[in-house]
C-alpha positions in Angstrom: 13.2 -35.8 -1.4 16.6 -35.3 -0.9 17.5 -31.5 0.1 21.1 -29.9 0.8 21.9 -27.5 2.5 18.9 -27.1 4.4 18.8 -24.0 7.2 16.0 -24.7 10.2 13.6 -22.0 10.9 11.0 -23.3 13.0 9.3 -27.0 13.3 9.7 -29.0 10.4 10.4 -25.9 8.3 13.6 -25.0 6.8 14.7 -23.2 3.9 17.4 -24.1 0.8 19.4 -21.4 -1.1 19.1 -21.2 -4.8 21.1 -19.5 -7.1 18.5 -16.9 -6.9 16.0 -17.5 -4.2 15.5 -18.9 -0.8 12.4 -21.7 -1.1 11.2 -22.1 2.1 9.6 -26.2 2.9 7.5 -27.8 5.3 8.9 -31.4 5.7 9.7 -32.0 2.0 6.4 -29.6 0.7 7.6 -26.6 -0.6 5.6 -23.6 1.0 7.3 -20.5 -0.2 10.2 -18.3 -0.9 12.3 -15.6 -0.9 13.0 -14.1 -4.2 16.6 -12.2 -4.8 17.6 -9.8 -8.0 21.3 -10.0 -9.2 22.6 -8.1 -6.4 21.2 -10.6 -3.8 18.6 -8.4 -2.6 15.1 -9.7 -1.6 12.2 -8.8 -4.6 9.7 -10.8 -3.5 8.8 -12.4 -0.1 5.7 -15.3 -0.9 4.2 -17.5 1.8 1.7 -20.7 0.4 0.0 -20.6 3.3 -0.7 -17.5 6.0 0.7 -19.9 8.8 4.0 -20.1 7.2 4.8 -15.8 6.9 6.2 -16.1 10.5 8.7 -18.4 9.1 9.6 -15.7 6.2 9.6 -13.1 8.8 12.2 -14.7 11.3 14.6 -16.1 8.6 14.3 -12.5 7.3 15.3 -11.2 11.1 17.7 -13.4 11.6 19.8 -12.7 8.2 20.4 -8.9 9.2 23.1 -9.0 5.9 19.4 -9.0 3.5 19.0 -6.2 2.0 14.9 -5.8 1.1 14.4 -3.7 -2.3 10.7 -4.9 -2.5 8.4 -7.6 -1.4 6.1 -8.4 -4.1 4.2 -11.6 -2.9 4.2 -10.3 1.2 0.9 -9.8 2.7 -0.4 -6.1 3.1 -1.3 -6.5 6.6 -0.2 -4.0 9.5 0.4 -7.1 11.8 3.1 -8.6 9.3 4.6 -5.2 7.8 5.5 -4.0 11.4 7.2 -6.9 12.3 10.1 -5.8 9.3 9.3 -1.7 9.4 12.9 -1.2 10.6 14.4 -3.7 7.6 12.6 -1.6 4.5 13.5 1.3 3.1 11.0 4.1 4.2 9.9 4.9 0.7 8.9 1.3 0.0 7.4 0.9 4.1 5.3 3.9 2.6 4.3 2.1 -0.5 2.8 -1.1 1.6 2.0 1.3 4.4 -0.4 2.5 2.0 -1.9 -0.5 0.1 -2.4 -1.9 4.1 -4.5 1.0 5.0 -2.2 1.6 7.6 -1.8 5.2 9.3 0.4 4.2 12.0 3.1 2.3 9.3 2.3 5.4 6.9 3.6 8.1 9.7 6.5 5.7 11.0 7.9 6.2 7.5 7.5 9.7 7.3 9.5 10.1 10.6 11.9 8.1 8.5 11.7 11.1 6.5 9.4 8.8 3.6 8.8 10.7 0.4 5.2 12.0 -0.3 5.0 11.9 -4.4 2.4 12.0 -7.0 2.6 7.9 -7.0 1.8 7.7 -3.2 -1.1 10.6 -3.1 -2.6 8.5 -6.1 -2.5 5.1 -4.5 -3.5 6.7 -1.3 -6.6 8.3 -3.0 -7.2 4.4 -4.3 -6.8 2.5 -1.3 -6.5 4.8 1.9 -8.4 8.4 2.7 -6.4 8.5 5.7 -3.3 8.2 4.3 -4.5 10.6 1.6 -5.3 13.5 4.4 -1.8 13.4 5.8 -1.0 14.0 2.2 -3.2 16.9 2.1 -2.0 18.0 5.3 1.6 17.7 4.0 0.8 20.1 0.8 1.3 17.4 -1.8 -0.1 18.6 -5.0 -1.7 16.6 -7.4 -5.0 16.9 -5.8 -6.7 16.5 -9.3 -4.7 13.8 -10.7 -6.0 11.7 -7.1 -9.4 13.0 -7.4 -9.5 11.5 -10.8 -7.6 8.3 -8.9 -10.3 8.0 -6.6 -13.3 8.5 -8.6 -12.6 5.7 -11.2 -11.8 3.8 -8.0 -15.3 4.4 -5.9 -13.1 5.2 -3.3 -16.1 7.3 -1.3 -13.9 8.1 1.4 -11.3 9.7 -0.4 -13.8 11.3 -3.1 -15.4 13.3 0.4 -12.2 14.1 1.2 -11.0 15.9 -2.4 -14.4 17.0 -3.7 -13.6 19.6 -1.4 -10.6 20.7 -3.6 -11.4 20.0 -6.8 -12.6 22.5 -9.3 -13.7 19.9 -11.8 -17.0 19.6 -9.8 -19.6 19.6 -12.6 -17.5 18.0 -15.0 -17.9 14.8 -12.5 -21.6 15.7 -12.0 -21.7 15.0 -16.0 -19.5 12.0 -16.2 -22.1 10.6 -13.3 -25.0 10.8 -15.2 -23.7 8.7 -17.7 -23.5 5.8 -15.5 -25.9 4.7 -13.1 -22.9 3.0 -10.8 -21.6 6.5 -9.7 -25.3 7.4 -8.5 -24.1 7.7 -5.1 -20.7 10.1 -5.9 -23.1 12.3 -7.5 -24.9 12.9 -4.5 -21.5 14.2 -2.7 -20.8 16.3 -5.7 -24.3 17.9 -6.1 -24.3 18.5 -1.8 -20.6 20.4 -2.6 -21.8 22.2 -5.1 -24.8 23.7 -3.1 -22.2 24.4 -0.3 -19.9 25.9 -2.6 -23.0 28.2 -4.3 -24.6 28.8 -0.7 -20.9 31.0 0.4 -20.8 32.4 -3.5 -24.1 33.8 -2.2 -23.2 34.9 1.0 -20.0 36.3 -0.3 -22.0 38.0 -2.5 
């Protein structure tokens, strides 16, 4: 297959520009992309193969005039996000930050001054009780809202983490005994509630 304007980024690999995309090829195989919006920013960032996100990652480097608004398709893994930390916005290096379980990404962007909003305390109760404590420890309300986040979820870590705030604690007891998968949630909630009735007690 006959390719113009081909650009070398490694052995055998080399990408094309499109009217709206880099694709990205191994020989004449094509084994990803870079996506761009209308402005010629980058949307989406998608690899075919892991072996091939180096590849993404150095054209990215080397094209410092890219401007990254998202990168839908990119692997959530610390070891690839910190390689382009410094090319992403640090409300979006939050977003993956998050969804990579990543507390050392999630505090580089807050010292990018990253905002903490109700969309990131939710998807932090979801996918990271880490993340979600420097939330707590940063006053972000919404505590119920990610309670609720992380109890349809089964996150466990992050339910320990907010039973302690909630005051929905035997509405949850009751939604548990409707289902026998959210056996072990109840068990947190029923050992908060003794804790919370023990210091009614000795308040008392």
């Amino acid at each position: 297959m006959e390719l113009k304007n081909k650009e070398l980024c490694g052995k055998n690999i080399y990408f094309v520009k499109r009217s709206n995309r880099f694709s990205m090829y191994f020989n004449d195989k094509k084994v990803g992309e870079i996506e761009l919006n209308n402005e010629g920013n980058i949307i989406a960032l998608k690899a075919y193969n892991k072996k091939y996100v180096k590849n993404l990652i150095y054209y990215i480097d080397s094209h410092k005039n890219l401007t990254i608004d998202d990168i839908n398709g990119f692997p959530n893994k610390y070891e690839y996000l910190e390689k382009i930390k410094d090319r992403m916005h640090p409300d979006l290096l939050m977003k993956h930050a998050i969804l990579a379980n990543s507390t050392t990404l999630a505090r580089y962007a807050l010292e990018r001054e990253a905002c903490l909003t109700k969309e990131t305390i939710i998807s932090s109760a979801i996918n990271s009780s880490k993340i979600l404590e420097i939330h707590i420890s940063n006053n972000v309300g919404y505590l119920e809202e990610a309670m609720e986040a992380a109890f349809e979820n089964k996150n466990y870590g992050s339910i320990k983490v907010l039973i302690k705030k909630t005051k929905n604690i035997n509405e949850y007891i009751n939604r548990c005994n409707e289902e026998d998968k959210y056996q072990l949630i109840k068990k947190y909630l029923i050992q908060e509630l003794v804790k919370r009735n023990k210091k009614s007690n000795i308040d008392i």
